[in-house]
N, CA, C and O of each residue as an XYZ file, in Angstrom:
740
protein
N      21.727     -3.904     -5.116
C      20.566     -4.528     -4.508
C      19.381     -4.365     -5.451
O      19.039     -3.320     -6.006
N      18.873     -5.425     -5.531
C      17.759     -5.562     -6.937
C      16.194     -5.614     -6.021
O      15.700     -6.587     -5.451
N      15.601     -4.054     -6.139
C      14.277     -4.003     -5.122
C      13.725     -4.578     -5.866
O      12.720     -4.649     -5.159
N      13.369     -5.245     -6.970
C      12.377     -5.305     -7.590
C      12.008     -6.890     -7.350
O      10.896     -7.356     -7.601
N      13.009     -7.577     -6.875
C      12.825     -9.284     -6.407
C      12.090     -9.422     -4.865
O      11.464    -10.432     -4.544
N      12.250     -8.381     -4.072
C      11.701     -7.948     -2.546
C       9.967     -9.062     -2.755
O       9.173     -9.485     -3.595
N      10.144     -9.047     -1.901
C       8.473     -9.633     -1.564
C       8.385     -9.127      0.045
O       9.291     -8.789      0.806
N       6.737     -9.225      0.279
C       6.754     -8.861      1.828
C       7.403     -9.430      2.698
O       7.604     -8.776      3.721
N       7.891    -10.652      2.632
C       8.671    -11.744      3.404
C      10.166    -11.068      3.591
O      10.990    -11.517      4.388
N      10.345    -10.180      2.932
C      12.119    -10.277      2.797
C      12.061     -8.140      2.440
O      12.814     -7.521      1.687
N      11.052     -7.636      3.196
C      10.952     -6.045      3.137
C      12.366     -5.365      3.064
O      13.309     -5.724      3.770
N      12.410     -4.602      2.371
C      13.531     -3.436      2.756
C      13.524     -2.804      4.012
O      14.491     -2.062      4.179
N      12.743     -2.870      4.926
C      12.385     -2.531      6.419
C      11.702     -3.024      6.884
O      10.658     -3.356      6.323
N      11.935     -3.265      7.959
C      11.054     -4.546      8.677
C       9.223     -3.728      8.765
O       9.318     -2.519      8.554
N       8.167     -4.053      8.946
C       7.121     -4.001      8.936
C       6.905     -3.101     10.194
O       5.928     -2.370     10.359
N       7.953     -3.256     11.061
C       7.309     -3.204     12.532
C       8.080     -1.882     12.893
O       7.991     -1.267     13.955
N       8.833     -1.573     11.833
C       9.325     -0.553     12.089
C       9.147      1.004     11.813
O       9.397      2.022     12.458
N       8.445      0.650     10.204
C       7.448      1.115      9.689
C       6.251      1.721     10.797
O       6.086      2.847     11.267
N       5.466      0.355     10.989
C       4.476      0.730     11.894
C       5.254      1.816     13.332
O       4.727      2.876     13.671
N       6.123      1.444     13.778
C       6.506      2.254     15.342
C       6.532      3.595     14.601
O       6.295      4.373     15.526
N       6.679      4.360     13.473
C       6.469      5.530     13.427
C       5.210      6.141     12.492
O       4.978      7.267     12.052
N       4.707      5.210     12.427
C       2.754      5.680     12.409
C       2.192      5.892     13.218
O       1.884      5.028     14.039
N       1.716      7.562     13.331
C       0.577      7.840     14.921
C      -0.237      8.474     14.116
O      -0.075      8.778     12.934
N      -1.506      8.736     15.126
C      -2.883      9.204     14.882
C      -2.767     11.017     15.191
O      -2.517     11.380     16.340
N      -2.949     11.962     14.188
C      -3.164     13.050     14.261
C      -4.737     13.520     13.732
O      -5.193     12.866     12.794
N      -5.421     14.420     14.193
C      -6.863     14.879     13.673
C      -7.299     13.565     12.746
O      -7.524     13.475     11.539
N      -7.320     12.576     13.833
C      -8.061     11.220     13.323
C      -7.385     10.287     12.126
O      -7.670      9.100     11.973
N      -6.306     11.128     11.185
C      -5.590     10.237     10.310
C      -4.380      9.906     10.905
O      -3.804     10.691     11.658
N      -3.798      8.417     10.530
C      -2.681      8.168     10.149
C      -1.694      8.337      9.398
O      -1.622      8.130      8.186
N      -0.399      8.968     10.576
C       0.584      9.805      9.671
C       1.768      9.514     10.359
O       1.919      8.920     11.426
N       2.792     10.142      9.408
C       3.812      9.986      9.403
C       4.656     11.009      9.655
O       4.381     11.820      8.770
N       5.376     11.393     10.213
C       6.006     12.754     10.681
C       7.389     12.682      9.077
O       7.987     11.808      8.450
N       7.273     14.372      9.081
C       8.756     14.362      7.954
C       9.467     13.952      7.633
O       9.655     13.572      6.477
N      10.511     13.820      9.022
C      11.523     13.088      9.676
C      11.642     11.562      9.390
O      12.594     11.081      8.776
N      10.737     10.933      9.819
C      10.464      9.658      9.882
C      10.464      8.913      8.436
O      10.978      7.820      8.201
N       9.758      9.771      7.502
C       9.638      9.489      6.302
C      10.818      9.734      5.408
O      11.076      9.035      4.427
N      11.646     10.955      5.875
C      12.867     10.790      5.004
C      13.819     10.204      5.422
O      14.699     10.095      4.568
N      14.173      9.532      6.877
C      14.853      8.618      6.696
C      14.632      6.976      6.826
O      15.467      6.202      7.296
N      13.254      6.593      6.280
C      12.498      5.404      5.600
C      13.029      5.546      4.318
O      13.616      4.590      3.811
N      12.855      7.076      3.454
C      13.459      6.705      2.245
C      14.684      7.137      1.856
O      15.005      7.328      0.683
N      15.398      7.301      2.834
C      17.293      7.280      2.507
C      17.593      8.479      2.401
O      18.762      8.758      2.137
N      16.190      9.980      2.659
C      17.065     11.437      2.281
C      17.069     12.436      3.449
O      16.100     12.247      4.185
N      17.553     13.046      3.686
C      17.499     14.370      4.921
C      16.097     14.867      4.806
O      15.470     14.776      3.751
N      15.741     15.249      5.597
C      14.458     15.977      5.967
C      14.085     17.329      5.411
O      12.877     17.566      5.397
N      14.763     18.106      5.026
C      14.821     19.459      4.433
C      14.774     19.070      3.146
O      13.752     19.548      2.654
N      15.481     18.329      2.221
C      15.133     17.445      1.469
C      13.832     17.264      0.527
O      13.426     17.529     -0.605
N      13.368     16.523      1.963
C      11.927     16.021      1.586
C      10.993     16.664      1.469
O       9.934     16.379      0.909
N      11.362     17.786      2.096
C      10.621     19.358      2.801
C      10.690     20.146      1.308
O       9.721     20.557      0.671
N      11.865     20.222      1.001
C      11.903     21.373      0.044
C      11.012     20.567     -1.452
O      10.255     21.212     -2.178
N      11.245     19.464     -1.600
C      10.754     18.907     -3.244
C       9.072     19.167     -2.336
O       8.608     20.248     -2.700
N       8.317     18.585     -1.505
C       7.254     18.927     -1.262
C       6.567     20.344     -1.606
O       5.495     20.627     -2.141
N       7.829     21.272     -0.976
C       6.876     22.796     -1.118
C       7.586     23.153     -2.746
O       7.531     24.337     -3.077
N       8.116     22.350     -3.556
C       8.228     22.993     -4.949
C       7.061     22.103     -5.568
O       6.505     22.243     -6.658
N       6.936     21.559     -5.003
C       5.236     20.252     -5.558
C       3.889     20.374     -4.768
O       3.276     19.364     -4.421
N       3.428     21.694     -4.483
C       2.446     21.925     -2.935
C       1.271     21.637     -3.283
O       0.370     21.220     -2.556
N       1.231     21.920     -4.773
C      -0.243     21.163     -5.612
C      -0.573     19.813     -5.707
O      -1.706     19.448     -6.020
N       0.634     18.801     -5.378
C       0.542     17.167     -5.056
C       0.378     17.254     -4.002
O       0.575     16.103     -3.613
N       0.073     17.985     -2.948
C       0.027     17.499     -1.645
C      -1.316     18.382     -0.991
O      -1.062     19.079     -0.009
N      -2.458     18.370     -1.410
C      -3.957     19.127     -0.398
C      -3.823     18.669      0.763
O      -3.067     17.699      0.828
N      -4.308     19.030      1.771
C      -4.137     18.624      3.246
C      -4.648     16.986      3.458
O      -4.147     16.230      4.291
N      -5.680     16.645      2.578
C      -5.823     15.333      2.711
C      -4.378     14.080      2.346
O      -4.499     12.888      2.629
N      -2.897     14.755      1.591
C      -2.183     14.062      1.401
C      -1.005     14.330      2.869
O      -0.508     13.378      3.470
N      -0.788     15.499      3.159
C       0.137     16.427      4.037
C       0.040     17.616      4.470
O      -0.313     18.439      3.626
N       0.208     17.941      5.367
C      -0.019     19.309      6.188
C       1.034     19.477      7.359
O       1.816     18.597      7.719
N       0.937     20.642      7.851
C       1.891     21.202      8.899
C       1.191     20.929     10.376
O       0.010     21.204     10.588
N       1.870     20.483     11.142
C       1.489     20.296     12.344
C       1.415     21.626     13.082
O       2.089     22.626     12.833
N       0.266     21.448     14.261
C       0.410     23.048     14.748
C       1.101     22.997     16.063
O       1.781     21.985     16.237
N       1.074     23.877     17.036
C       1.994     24.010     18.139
C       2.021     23.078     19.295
O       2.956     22.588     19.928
N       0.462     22.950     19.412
C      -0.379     21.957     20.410
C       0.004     20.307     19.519
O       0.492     19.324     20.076
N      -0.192     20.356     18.772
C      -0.172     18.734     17.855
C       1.106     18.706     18.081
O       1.169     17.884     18.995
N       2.508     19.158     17.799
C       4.062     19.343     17.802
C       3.947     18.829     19.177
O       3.759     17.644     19.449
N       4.075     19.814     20.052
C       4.597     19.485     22.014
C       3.503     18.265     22.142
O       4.168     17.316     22.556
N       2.650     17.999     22.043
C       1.595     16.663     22.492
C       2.518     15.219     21.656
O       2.551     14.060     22.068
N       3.049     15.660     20.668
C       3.304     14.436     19.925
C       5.100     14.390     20.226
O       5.920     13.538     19.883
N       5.215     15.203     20.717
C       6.812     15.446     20.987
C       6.947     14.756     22.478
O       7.966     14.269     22.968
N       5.685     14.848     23.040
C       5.670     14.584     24.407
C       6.078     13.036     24.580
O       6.912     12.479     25.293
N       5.034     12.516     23.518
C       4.811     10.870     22.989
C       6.628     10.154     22.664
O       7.274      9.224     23.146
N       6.824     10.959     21.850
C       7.956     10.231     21.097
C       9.282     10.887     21.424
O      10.194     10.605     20.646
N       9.542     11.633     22.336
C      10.819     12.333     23.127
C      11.898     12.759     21.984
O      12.980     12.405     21.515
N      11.089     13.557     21.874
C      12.413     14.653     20.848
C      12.772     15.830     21.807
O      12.341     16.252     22.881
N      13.871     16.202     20.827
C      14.522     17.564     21.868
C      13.176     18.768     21.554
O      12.135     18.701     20.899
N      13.953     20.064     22.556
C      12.929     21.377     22.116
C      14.261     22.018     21.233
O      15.465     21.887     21.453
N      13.653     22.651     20.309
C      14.098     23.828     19.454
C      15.066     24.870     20.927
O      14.754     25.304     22.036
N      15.876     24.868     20.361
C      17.053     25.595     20.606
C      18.253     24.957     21.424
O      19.209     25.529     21.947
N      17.911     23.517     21.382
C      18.516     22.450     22.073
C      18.826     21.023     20.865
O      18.499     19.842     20.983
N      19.278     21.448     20.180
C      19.622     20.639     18.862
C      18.360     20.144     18.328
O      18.649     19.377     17.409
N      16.919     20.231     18.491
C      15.636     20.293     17.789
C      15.686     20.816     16.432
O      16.588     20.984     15.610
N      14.533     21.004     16.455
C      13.789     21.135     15.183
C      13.718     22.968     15.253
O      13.646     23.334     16.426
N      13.725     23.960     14.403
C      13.324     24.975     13.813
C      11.761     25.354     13.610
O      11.196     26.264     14.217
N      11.310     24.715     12.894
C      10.338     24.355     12.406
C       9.218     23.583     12.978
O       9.625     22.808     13.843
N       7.425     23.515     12.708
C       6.568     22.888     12.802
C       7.087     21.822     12.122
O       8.106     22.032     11.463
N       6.571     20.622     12.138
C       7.071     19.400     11.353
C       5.983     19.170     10.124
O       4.837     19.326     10.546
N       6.032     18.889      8.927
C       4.875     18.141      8.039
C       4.886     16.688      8.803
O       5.663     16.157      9.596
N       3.846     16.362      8.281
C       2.958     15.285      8.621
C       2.698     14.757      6.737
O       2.585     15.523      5.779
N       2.663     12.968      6.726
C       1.957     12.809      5.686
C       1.174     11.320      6.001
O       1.495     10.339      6.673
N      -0.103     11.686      5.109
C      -0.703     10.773      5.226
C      -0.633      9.499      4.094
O      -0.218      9.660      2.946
N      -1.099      8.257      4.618
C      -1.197      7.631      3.343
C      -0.868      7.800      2.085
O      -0.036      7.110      1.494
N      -1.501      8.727      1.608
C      -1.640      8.992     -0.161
C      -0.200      9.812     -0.045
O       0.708      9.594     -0.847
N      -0.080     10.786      1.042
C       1.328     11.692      0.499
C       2.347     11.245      0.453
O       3.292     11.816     -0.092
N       2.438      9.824      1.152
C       3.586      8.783      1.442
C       4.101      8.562     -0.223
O       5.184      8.683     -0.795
N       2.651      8.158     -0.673
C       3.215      7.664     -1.933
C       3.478      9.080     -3.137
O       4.304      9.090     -4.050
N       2.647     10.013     -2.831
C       3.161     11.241     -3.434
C       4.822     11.638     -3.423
O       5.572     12.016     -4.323
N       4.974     11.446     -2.373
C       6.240     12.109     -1.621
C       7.281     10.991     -2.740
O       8.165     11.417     -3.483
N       6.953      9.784     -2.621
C       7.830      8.694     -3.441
C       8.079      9.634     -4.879
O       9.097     10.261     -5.173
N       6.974      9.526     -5.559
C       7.281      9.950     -6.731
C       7.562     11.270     -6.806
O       7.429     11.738     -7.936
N       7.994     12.203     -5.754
C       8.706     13.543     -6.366
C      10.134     13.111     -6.019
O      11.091     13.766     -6.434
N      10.289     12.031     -5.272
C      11.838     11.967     -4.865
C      12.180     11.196     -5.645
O      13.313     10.829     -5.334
N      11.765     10.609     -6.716
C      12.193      9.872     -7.515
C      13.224      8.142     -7.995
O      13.555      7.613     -9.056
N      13.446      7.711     -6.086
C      14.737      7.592     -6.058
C      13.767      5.909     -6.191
O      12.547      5.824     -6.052
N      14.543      4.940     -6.432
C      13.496      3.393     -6.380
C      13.451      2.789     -4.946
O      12.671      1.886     -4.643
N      14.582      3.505     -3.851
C      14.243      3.272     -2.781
C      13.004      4.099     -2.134
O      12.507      3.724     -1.073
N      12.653      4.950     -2.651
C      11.370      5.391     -2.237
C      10.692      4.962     -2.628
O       9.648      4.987     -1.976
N      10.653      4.225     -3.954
C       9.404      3.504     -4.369
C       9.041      2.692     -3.788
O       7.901      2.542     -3.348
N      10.223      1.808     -3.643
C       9.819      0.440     -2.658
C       9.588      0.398     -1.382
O       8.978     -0.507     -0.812
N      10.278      1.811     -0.639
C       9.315      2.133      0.492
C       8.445      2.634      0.719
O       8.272      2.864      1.916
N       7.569      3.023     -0.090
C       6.322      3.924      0.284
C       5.195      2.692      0.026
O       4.158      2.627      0.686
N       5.638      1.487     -1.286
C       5.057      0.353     -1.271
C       4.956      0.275     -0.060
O       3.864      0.651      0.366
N       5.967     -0.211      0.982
C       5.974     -1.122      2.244
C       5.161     -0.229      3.181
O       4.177     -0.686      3.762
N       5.602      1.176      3.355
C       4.194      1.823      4.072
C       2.945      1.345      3.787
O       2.165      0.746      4.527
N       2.808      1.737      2.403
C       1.247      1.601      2.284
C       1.063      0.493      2.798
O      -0.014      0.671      3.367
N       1.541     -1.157      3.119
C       0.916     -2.359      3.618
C       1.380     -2.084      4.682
O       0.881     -3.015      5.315
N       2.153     -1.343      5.663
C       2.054     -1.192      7.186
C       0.446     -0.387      7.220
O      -0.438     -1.020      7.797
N       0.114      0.837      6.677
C      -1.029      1.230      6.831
C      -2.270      0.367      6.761
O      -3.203      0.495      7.554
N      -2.235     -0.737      5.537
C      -3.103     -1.527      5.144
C      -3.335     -2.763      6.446
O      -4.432     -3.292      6.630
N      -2.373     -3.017      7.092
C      -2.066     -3.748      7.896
C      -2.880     -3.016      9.167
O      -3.907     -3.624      9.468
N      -2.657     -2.048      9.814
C      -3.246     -0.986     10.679
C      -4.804     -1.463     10.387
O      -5.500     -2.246     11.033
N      -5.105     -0.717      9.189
C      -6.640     -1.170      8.917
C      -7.223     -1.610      9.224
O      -8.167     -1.202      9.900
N      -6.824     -3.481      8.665
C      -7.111     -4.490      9.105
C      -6.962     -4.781     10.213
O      -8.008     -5.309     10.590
N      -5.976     -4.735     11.291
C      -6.154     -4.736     12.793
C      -7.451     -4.136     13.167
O      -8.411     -4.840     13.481
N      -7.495     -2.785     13.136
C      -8.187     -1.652     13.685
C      -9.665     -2.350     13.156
O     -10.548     -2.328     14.014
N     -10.112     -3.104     11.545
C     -11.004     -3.526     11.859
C     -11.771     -5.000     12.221
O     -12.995     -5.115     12.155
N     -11.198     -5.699     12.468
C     -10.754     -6.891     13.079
C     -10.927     -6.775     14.655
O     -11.350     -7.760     15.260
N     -10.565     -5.423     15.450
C     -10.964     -4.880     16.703
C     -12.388     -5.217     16.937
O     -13.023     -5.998     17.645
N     -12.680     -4.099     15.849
C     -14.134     -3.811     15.811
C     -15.028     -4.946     15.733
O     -16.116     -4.771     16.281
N     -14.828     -6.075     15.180
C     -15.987     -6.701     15.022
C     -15.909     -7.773     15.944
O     -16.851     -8.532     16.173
N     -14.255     -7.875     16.728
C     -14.923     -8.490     17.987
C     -15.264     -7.927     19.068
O     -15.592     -8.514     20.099
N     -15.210     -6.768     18.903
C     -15.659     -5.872     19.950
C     -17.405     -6.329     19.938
O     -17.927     -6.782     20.957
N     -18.142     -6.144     18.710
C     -19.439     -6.413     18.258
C     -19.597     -8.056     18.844
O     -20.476     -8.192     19.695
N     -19.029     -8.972     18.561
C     -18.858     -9.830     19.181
C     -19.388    -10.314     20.619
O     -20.284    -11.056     21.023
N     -18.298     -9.456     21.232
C     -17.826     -9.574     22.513
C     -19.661     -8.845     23.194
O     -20.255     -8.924     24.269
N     -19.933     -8.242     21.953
C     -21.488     -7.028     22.829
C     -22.448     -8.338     23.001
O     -23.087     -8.515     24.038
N     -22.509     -9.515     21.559
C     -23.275     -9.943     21.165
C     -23.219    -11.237     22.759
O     -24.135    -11.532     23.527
N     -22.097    -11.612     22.741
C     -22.114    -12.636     23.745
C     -22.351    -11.987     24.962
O     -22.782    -12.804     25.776
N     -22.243    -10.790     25.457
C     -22.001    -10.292     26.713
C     -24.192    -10.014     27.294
O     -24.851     -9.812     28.314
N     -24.394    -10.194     25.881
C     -26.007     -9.795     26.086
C     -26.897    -11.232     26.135
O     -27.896    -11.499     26.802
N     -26.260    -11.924     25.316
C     -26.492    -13.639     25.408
C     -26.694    -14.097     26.870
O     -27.759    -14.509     27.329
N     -25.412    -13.956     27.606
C     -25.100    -14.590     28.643
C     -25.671    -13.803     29.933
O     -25.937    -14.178     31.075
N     -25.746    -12.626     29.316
C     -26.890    -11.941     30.471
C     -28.099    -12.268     30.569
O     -28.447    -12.394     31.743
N     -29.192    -12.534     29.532
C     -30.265    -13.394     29.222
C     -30.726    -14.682     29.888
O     -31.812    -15.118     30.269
N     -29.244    -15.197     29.873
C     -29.592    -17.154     30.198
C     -28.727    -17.410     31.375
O     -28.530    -18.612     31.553
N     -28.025    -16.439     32.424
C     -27.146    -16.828     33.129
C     -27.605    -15.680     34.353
O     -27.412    -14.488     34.592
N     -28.338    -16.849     34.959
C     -28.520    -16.534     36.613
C     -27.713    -16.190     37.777
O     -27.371    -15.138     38.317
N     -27.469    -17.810     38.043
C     -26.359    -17.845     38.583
C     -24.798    -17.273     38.716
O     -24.081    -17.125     39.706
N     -24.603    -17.047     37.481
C     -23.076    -16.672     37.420
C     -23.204    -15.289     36.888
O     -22.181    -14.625     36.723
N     -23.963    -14.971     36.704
C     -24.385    -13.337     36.132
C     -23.108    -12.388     37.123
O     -22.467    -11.521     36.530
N     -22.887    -12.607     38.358
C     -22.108    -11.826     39.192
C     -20.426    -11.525     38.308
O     -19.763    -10.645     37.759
N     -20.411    -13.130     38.725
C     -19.037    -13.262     37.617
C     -18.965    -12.817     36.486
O     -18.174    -11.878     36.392
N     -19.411    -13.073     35.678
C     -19.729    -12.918     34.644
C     -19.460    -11.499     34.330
O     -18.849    -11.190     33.308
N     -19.968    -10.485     35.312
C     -20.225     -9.295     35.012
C     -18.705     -8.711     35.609
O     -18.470     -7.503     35.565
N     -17.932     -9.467     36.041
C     -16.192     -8.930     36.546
C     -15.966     -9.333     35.566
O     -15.784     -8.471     34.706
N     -15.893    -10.211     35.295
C     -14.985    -10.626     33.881
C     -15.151     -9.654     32.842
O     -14.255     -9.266     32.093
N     -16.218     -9.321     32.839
C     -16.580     -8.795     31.478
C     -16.013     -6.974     31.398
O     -15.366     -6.313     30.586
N     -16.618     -6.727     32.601
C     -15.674     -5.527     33.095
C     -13.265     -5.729     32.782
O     -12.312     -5.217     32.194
N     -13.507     -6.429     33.379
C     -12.149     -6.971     32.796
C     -11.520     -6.500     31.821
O     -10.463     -5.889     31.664
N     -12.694     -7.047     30.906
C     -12.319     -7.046     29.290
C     -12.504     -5.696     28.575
O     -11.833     -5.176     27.683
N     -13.771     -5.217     29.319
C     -13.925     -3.639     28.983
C     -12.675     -3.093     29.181
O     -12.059     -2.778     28.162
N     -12.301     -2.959     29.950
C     -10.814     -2.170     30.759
C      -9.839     -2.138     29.326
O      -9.364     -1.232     28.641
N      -9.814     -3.803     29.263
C      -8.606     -4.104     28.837
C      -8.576     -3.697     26.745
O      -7.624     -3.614     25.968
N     -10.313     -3.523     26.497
C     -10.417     -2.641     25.268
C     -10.519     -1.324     24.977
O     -10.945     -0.949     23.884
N     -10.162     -0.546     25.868
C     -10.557      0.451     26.507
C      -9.237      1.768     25.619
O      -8.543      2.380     26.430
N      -9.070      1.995     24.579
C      -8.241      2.975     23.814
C      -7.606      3.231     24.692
O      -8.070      3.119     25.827
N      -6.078      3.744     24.434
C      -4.831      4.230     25.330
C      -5.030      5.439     25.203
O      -5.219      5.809     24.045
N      -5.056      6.226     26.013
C      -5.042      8.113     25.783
C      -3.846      8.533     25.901
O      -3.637      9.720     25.652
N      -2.739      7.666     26.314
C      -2.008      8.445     26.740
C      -1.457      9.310     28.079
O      -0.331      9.731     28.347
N      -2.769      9.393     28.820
C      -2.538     10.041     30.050
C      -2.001      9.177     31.025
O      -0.969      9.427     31.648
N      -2.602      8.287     31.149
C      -1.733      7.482     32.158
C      -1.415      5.838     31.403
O      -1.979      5.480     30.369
N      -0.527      5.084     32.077
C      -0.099      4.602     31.764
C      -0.525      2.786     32.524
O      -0.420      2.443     33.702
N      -1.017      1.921     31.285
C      -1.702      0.624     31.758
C      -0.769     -0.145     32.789
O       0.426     -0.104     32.496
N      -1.024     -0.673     33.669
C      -0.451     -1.702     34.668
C      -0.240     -3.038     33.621
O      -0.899     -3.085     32.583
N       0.437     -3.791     33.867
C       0.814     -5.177     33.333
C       0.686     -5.881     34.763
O       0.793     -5.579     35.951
N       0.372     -7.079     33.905
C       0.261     -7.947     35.204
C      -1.221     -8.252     35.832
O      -2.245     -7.583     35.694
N      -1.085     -9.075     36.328
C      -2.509     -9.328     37.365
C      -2.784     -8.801     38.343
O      -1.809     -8.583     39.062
N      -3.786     -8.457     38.742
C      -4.249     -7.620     40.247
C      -4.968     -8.625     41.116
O      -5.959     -9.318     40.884
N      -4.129     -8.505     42.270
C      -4.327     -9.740     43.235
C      -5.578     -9.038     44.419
O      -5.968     -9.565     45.461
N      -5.968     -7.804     43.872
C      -6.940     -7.629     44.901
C      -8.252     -7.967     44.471
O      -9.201     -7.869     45.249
């Protein structure tokens, strides 16, 4: 298989798959150990061990160890076993962005190359969503203050709807879980 003909159209992993194992830890986007070594074709201990013989390529801004609270909260998310039940041993590393592509070049292999490429444009991709949010969010302020200004009459409405939309931009925490569907009350 010749990676080097790949284009984004025709990925070594689909995009979306990539993305399903990108989550948000202490505000960055990361990638759990696991996830990353088998994106790039190797066991996890693996990936683990060339990391801690390379610990100077990796400052916490590239990778770091998850702590006990971050582990069970994110374990909670993505249903892994507990340690002593065919789990994990271990805290898990985490890598960010840059360690993705660090991590490529200690493993040397060209399937890591070409996947840590395809990360980095799932991340790049994230970005751009995340800021693309934002500016219709700004948007959405700009019209919502417009129409409060010049709209008498429908100001009532206006102001459900708009609530609506708040709701419906409203970050997932996690704690509970959004309804689908319409509410007929």
């Amino acid at each position: 298989m010749n990676f080097m003909d790949k284009d984004e159209s025709k990925s070594i992993i689909p995009l979306e798959r990539i993305e399903s194992v990108i989550y948000v830890i202490r505000g960055q986007k990361i990638i759990l150990d696991q996830d990353l070594a088998a994106l790039y074709g190797a066991e996890t201990k693996q990936l683990n061990r060339a990391v801690s013989r390379n610990k100077e390529r990796f400052p916490e801004a590239f990778a770091f160890q998850l702590t006990n609270e971050e582990w069970n909260s994110l374990r909670c998310q993505i249903g892994t076993s507990n340690a002593g039940r065919g789990g994990r041993r271990y805290l898990p590393f985490v890598f960010t962005e840059h360690g993705v592509v660090m991590a490529a070049n200690i493993l040397k292999s060209k399937r890591a190359i070409w996947v840590s490429i395809e990360i980095a444009r799932a991340f790049i991709r994230m970005r751009q969503i995340m800021t693309s949010h934002r500016e219709m969010g700004k948007e959405l302020v700009e019209l919502k203050s417009f129409l409060l200004k010049h709209s008498n009459q429908t100001n009532r409405e206006f102001k459900r709807i708009w609530n609506a939309i708040e709701k419906l931009a409203e970050p997932h925490n996690g704690k509970e879980q959004r309804k689908i569907g319409f509410d007929v009350s």
